[in-house]
C-alpha positions in Angstrom: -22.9 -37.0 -54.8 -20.5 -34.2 -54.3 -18.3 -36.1 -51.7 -15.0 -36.7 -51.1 -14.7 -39.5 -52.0 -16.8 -39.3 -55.0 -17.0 -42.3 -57.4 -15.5 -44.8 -54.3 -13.0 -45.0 -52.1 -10.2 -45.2 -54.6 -11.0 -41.8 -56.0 -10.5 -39.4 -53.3 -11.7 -35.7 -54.4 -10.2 -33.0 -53.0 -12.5 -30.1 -51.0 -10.6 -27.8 -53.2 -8.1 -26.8 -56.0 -6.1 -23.1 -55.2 -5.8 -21.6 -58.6 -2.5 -19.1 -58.1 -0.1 -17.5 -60.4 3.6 -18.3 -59.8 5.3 -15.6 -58.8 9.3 -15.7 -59.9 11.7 -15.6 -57.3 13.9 -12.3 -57.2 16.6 -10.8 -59.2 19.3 -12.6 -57.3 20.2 -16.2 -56.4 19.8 -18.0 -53.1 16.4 -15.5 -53.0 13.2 -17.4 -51.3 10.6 -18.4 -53.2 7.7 -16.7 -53.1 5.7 -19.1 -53.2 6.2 -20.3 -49.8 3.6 -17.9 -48.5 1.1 -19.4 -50.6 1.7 -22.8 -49.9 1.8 -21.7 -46.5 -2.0 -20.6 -47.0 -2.9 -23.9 -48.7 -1.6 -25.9 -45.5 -3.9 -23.6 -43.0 -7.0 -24.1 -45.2 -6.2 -27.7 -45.3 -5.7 -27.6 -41.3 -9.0 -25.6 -40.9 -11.0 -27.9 -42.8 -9.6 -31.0 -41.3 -10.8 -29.4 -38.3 -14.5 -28.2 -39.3 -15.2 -31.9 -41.3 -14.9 -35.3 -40.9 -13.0 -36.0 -43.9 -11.2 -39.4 -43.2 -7.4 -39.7 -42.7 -5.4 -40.0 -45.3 -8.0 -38.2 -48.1 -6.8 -35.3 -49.6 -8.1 -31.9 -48.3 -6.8 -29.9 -50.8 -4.7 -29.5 -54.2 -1.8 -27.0 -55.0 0.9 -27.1 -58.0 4.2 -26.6 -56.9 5.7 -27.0 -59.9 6.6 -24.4 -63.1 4.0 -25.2 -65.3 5.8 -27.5 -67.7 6.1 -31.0 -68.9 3.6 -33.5 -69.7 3.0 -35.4 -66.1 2.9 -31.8 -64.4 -0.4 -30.8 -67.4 -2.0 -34.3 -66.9 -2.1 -34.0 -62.8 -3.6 -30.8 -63.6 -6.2 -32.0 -65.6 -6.6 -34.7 -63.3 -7.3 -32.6 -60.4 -9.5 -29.9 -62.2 -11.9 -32.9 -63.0 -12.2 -34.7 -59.5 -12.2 -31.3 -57.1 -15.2 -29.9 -55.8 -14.3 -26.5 -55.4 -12.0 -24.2 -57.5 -10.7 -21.1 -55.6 -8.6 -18.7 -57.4 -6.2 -16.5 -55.8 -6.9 -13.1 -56.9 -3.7 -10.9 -58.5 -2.7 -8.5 -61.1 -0.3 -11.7 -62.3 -3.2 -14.3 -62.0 -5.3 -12.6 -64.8 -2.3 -12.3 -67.2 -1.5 -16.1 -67.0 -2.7 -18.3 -69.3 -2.3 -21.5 -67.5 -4.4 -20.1 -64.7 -7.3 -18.8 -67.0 -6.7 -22.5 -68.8 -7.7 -23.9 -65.1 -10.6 -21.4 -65.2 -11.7 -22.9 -67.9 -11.2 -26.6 -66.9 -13.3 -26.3 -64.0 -16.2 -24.4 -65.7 -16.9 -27.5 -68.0 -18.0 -29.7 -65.3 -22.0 -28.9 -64.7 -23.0 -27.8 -60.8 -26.3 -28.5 -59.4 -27.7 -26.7 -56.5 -28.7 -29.0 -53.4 -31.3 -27.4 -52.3 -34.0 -25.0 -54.7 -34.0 -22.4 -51.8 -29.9 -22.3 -51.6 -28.3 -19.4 -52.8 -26.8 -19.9 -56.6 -23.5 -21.4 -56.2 -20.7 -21.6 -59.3 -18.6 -24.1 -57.2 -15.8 -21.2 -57.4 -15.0 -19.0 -54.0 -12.7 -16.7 -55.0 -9.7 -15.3 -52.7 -7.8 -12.0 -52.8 -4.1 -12.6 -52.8 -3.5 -8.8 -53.1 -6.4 -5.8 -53.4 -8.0 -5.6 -57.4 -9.6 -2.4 -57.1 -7.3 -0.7 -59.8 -7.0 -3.4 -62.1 -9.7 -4.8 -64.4 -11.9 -7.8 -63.8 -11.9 -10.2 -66.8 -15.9 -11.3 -67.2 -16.0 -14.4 -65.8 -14.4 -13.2 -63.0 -16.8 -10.1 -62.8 -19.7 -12.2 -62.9 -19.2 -13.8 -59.7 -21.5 -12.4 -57.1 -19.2 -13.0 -53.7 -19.5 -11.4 -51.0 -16.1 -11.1 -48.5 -17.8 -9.0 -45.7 -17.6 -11.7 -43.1 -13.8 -11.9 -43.8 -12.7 -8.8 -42.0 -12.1 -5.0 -43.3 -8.5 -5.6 -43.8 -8.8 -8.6 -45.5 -11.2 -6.8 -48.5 -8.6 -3.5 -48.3 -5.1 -5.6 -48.2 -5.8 -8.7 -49.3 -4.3 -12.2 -48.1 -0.9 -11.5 -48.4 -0.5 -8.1 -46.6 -2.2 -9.9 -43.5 0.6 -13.2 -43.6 3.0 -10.8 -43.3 2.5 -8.0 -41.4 2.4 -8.8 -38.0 0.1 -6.4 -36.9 -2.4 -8.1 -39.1 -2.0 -11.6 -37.8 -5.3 -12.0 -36.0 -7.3 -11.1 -39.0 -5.4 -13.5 -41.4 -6.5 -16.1 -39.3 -9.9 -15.0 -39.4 -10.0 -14.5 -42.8 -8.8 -18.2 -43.5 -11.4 -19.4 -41.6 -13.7 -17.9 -43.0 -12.4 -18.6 -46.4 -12.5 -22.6 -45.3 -16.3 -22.4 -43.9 -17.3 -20.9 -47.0 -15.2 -23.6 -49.2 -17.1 -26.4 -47.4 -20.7 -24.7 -47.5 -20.3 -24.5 -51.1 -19.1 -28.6 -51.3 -21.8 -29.3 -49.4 -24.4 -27.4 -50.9 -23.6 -28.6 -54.6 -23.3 -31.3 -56.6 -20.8 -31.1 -58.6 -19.9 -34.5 -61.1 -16.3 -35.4 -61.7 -15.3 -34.3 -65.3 -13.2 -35.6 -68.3 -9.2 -35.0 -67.8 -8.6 -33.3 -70.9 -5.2 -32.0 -72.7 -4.5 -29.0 -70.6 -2.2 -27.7 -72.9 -4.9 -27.7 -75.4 -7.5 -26.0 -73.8 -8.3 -21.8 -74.0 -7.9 -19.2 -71.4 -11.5 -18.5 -69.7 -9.8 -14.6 -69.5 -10.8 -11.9 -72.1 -8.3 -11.9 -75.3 -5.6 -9.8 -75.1 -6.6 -6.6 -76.5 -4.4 -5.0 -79.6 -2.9 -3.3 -77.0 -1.6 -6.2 -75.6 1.2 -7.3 -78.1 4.6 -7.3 -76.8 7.6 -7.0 -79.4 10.5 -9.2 -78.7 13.7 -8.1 -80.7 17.1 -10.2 -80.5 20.7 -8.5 -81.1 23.0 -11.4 -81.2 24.9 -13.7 -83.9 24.6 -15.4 -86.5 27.9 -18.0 -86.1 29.6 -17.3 -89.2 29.6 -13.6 -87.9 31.0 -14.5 -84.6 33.9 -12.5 -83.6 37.6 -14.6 -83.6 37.7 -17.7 -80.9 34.2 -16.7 -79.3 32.6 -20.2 -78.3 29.7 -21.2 -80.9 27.9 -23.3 -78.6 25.4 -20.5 -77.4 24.6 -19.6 -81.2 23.0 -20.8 -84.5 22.1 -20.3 -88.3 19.2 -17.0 -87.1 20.5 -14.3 -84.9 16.8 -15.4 -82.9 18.6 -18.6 -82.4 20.7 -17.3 -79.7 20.6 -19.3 -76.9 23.0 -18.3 -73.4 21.5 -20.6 -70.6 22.2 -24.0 -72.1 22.3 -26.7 -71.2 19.2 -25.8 -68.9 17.2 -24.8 -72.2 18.0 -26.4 -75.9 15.8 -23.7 -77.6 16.4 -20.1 -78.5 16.3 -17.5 -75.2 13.6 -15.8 -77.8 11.2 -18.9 -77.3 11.6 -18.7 -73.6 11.0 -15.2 -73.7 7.7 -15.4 -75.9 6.5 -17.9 -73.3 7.4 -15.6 -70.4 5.1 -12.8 -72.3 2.1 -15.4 -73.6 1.6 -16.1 -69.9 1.2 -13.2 -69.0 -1.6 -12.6 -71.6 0.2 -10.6 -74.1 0.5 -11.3 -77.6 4.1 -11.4 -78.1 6.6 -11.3 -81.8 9.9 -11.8 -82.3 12.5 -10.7 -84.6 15.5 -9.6 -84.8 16.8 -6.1 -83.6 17.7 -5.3 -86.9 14.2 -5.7 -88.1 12.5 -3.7 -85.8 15.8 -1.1 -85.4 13.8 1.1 -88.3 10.6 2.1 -86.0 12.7 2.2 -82.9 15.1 5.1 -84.1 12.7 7.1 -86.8 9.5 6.8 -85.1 7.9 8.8 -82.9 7.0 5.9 -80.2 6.4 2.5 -80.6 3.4 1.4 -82.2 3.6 -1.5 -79.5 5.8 -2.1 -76.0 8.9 -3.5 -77.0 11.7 -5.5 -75.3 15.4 -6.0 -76.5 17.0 -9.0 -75.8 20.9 -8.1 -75.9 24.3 -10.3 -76.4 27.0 -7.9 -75.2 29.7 -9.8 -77.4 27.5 -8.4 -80.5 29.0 -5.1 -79.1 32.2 -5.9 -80.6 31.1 -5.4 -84.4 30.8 -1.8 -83.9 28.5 -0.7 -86.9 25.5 -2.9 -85.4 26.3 -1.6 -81.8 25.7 2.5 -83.0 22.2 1.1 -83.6 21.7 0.0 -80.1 23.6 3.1 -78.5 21.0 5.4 -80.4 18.2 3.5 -79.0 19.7 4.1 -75.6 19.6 7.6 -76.6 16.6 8.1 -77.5 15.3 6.9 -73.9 12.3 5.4 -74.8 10.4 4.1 -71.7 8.0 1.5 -73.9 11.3 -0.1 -74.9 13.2 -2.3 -72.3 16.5 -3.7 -73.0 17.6 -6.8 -70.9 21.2 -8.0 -70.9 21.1 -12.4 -70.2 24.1 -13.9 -69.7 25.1 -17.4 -68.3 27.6 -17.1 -65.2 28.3 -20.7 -66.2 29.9 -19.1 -69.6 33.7 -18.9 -68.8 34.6 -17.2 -71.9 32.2 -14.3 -70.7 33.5 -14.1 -67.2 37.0 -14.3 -68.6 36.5 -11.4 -70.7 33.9 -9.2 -67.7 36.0 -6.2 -68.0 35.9 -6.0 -71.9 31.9 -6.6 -71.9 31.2 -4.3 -69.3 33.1 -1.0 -71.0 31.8 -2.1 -74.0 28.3 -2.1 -72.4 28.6 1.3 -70.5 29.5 2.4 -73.7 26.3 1.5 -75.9 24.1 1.6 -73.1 25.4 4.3 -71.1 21.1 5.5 -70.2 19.7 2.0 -69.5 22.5 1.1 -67.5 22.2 5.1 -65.6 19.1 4.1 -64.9 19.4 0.9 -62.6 22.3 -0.4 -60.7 25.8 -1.0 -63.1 25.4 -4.9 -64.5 28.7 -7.1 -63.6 29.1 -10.3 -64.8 30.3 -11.1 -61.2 26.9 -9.8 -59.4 24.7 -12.6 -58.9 21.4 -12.0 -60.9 22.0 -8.1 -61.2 18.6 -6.7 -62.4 18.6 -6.2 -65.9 21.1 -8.8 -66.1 20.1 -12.3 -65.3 23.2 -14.9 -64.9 20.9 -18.2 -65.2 17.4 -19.3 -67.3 15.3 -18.9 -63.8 16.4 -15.6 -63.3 15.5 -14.5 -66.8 12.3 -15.6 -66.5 11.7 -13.8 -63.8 13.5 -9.9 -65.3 11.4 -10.9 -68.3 8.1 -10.2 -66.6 9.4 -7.3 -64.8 10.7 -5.7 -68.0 7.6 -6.6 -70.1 5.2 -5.0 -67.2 8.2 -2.1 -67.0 7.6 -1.7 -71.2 3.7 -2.0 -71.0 3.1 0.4 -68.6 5.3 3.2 -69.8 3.4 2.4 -73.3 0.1 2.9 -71.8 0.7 5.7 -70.3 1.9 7.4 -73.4 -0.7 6.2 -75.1 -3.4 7.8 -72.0 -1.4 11.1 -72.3 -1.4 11.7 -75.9 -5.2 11.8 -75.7 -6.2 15.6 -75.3 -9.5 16.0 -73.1 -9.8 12.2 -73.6 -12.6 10.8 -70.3 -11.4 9.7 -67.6 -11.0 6.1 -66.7 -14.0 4.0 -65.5 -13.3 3.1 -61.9 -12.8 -0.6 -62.2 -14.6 -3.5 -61.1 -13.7 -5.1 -57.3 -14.7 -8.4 -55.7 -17.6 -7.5 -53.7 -21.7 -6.8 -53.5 
């Protein structure tokens, strides 16, 4: 029985599990996270269902992670909670579809069979899907354009701005609440019209994405102009380097591998296909070739601007102004060397990158988190998605306007009848 207590009163199942892609916080430190607004819609669905059932106190209503997606005890609650809930609602984003761990949850939840209740009731998945933000110009993996869900009942500005727009514009606040009502009657129709068994907690990290493979398109080149340490200039600290110029690391102690690891994470999640090498062995295609054959993003250590001869490489790419190539400048504001030496780094920077930095606001290695150059492993994570969307984009559109007379796009699928 799809209840929520399910196997007894020591297993407590959640009504439902809010799927949601983590959005990172702001270029900038002390920013809010933005998050809040989403844990702020789990606590009113968990308040309006409390209300409409008689789920005993103290059983939980509803599941959200809060945390990064890492570590082992944050993948086994996961997997926990995939295989006890009875209803799985994504949040609908551009971001959500790009994240692996969310189509991972996808997939979790899709493994456990549903039976209908009733032969006459309409053919449930046990999924109710949510719009965080409006989809109507971005594709619909298949699973997701499968779903026959119908958001009528939720209001017309719900289905045209989505969740989000409605928390926080206050114009909008009547139909938010309306919307999360209805979103919580429909969460607890489908509970109760299904049965739905509690599954197998599997190895999360194990598991595929339920979303479509990244198409060729989707590979992301990583490229890292650093160090080796025997190169290192005279009394420059070794600590942030290692044998590979990849093995540049600026944020510890927060992360013991190389920045390129972190930043191939960053870029997997978000569905691409990512490489990485070093600037040196992608500098050939960069400077000669017409475009790149794929969006690119440069990972640069401003003290490599000392050796000169490696530094006209990178000032030529900066030339050459290529939007699918985006150049990102990390740098610990914990490094006291760096901050020591600020002026030196920054002329040598508006030197070799005299476009990139023309294009957004100067970097200074007092600013906190200036975009494009992230003082601290949280705010890297976050410029890396905005520079590998910034990359992608600019590729495909190259790659859309280099096709004479080609057809026009379809118009792309949308949550709806």
């Amino acid at each position: 029985m799809n209840s929520p207590a399910g196997r007894g009163k020591e297993a407590p199942r959640p009504y439902f599990f809010l799927s949601y892609a983590h959005t990172p916080r702001m270029n900038s430190r002390g920013a809010a996270d933005p998050n809040l607004w989403v844990a702020k819609l789990h606590q009113d669905l968990c308040e309006a269902i409390l209300q409409i059932t008689d789920v005993p106190a103290g059983h939980p209503i509803g599941f959200m992670d809060r945390s990064m997606h890492q570590g082992q005890k944050w993948a086994e609650r996961l997997s926990r909670e995939l295989a006890n809930c009875r209803v799985f609602v994504p949040l609908y984003s551009p971001r959500y579809f790009k994240s692996e761990a969310c189509g991972r949850e996808w997939h979790l939840f899709t493994r456990r069979s549903v039976y209908q209740r009733r032969p006459t009731a309409e053919r449930m998945t046990g999924i109710v899907p949510a719009l965080w933000v409006p989809m109507d110009h971005y594709p619909l993996p298949r699973v997701a354009g499968e779903l026959q869900f119908n958001h009528d009942s939720f209001g017309g500005d719900y289905a045209t701005e989505g969740l989000y727009a409605l928390m926080k514009i206050a114009t909008y606040s009547s139909q938010y609440h309306t919307a999360v009502w209805r979103l919580a009657q429909r969460i607890v129709d489908v509970a109760e019209q299904t049965v739905i068994p509690t599954g197998q907690a599997l190895d999360f990290e194990s598991q595929p994405s339920a979303f479509d493979p990244p198409d060729v398109a989707d590979k992301v080149r990583i490229s890292v102009f650093s160090y080796r340490q025997p190169e290192l200039p005279p009394n420059r600290d070794a600590t942030w380097y290692g044998e590979q110029r990849t093995d540049w690391q600026p944020y510890r102690p927060d992360s013991s591998r190389p920045l390129a690891q972190d930043a191939a994470d960053v870029a997997r999640n978000m569905g691409f296909q990512p490489t990485v090498r070093e600037f040196e062995e992608e500098a050939e295609e960069l400077l000669t070739g017409e475009r790149p054959s794929a969006p690119s993003v440069v990972l640069v250590d401003r003290w490599a601007f000392l050796d000169g001869r490696r530094a006209d490489a990178v000032r030529r790419l900066d030339r050459r102004n290529l939007g699918a190539v985006a150049v990102v400048e990390p740098w610990n504001r914990e490094d006291q060397q760096s901050r020591d030496h600020e002026r030196m780094l920054n002329e040598l920077g508006d030197s070799v990158l005299a476009v990139t930095r023309g294009a957004r606001q100067k970097p200074s290695l007092r600013d906190d988190g200036t975009a494009g150059a992230p003082g601290s492993l949280e705010e890297f994570r976050g410029e890396m998605e905005r520079a590998v969307m910034r990359a992608c984009t600019a590729h495909e559109q190259h790659h859309r306007d280099s096709r004479p007379g080609g057809p026009p796009a379809e118009r792309r699928p949308t949550i709806g009848p």
